[in-house]
Every structure is written in C-alpha cells, then in structure tokens.
C-alpha positions, 0 to 999 in steps of 0.5 A: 779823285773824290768830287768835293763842295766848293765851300769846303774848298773854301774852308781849307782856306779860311783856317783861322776861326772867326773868334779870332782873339782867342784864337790867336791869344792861344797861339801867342800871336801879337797885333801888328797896330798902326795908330791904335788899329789892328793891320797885322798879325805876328806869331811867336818866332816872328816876335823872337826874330825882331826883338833881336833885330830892335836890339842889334840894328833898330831901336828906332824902327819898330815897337814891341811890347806884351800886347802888340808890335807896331812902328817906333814913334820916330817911323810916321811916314809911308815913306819912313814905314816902307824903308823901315820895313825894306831894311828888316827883310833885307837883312831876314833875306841875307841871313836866311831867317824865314825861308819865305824870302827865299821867293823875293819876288822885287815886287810891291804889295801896299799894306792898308792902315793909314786913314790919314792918307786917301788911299789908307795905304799905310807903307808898301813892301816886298810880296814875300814878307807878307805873311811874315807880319800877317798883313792882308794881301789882294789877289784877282782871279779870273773864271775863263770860260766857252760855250760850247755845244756840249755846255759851258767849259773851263779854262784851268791852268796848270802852274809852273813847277817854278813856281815859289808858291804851290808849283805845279798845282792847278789854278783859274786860266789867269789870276794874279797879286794886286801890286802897289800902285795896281787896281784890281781891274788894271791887274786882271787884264794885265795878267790876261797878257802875261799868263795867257796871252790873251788879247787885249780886245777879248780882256777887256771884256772881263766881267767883274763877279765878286769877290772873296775873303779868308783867312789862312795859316801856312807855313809862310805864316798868318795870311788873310787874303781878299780875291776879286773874282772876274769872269771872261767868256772867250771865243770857241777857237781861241787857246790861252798859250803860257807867256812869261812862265808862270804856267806850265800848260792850259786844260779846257774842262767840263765843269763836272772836271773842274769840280772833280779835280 
C-alpha cells in the first residue's frame, strides 16, 4: 500500500471546512442551540424525523423552527434534558428510523453547553445518537511503543470484525470514548486493562501527548470529535493480549509500517 502524510490522514477526518456556516447553510443543517449557543448540528432527515416525533408524542420536548432546534422551554434541567432525549432515540431505536442505533451501545456520553452547571455539562445521552444531533464527542487514544534495538516500534490493533463501527479496520493499541462521569486520564487507563491487558503498573505510566479536534460528516451523520492523545513506552517482553473483544489481534510495527499501512 502507497505510504501517504499523516495530515492527509487527518484531513479524511476533518471534512467539514472551517467556514462552517456556509457550509452547512448549504447543505440545510439547523444549530442545535441550548440558551442562544450553538452545541449541535441537525441535517435535513433529522429535522424531518423530529417534527414528526414533536408532533405525534412531544410537543413539549423539543423546539423547532426556520433557524434552529433546541429544547422546548418546559426541558431546563440536565436531568429533564437527558430524559427527554432517552425518550426520542428510544422510540428512533424500536422503529429503526437511523440505523446508527442499531449499535446502541447503553453507554453514557455528556454533551457540553450549560455554563450554569460547573462541569458545563448540559444532559447526558446514549453514545450511538450522537452523531444524529451533531454533538461532539470525546475519545482518548493511546501510542504504545518499544525501543528496540532496531529503533522505536508500535503496538497496533486490529479491530473486532464485531465491531459496530469500522470493524476489522486498524487502530492505536488502545483507544476509547470518554463516558459521562469519565476523565480522559481515568478512561485511558481503563481502556489499557480492558483492550489490551495491560497491567495497571505499566498503565500508569502513560504520558499525556496532546490532543486532537476535527470535524467529520459520515453516514451516521455530522460528528465533531476531540481526541486526547497519550503515549506509553512498554516493556520489550510484554505482548498486549485482546480482553473484552473489541480487538481482533495485536501487530508490533516499525514506524516505516505504521506510516505504510
């Protein structure tokens, strides 16, 4: 396979310009607003999909008009919030409208927009339905790598065919979504035991690296991403072993393979 850039990797990713008004004014996508600011994107179908909820089941759940989707005044809680959206991809789920749910995951992702609350942390909702509204989600990602006497090689995992999302394809050794209630350094490690077995004396040894933010348009729908970056030197001898079936195998790379693949 042809080596290419890592930004140009990158750029795959962040498909959505940055005059992103105009963008998506073009493309008929309406803010998701929460008290006058901007915390989501809903395209066209979506906006379809939830006047004929509003109408049938929920006029006091949501908001919609010309400009922008938002709560309905009555929803002013975290908690009314989270309800409110639990209720509407419920129902999405059991009538099959967005195959997206079909990967319900019963796990928690907080979406960000209530400066009223110390963590800003507006409601909290199931993974899968993210991209439906645009919301951005958080994911950490961990470089794990040996010294060896031929140079520095890499750790990279090969994902579940299982998986609901790009199965089978390639990933870092270990790398997972930031769950409600999570801190990117808690989940990391976290992952470090569930994904690869690694132990918790070698884990916390991560080293936090960066991050980085794009974003995407898929078919799951508009999906801005944040990524917190770690790297984690691991010992010569030790060999990440699959633990809670989200990896297929493990591969130890040169970089030149890394960038090859």
């Amino acid at each position: 396979m042809t080596s290419v850039s890592l930004l140009s990797i990158v750029a795959l990713c962040d498909k959505v310009p940055y005059e992103e008004k105009e963008y998506l004014a073009n493309r008929k996508v309406l803010p998701f607003s929460l008290h006058g600011v901007t915390i989501g994107y809903v395209d066209e179908p979506t906006v379809l999909e939830l006047k004929k909820y509003v109408t049938a089941f929920g006029e006091n759940s949501f908001s919609i008009d010309s400009e922008t989707v938002t709560f309905h005044q009555s929803v002013d809680t975290f908690e009314e919030r989270s309800e409110a959206v639990m209720k509407l991809l419920k129902y999405w789920k059991e009538n099959g409208t967005f195959a997206c749910l079909k990967g319900w995951r019963n796990e928690f992702y907080p979406v960000y927009g209530d400066s009223r609350q110390p963590s800003n942390i507006a409601f909290r909702m199931e993974r899968a339905g993210c991209s439906i509204f645009g919301f951005r989600t958080f994911g950490a990602h961990l470089n794990g790598y040996v010294r060896t006497d031929e140079g520095i090689k890499m750790w990279v995992a090969r994902r579940s065919l299982k998986k609901p999302t790009w199965p089978g394809l390639l990933d870092n050794i270990v790398a997972g979504g930031i769950s409600y209630g999570q801190a990117p350094d808690e989940t990391i490690v976290k992952e470090c035991d569930e994904e690869a077995n690694i132990p918790m004396e070698i884990a916390a040894k991560v080293r936090a690296s960066g991050a980085i933010t794009y974003f995407d348009c898929t078919e799951r729908g508009l999906a801005p991403e944040t990524q917190y970056l770690y790297d984690l030197e691991l010992p010569r001898d030790f060999v990440p072993q699959p633990n809670d079936g989200e990896v297929e195998c493990f591969y130890l790379w040169d970089l030149n393979e890394v960038t090859e693949f």
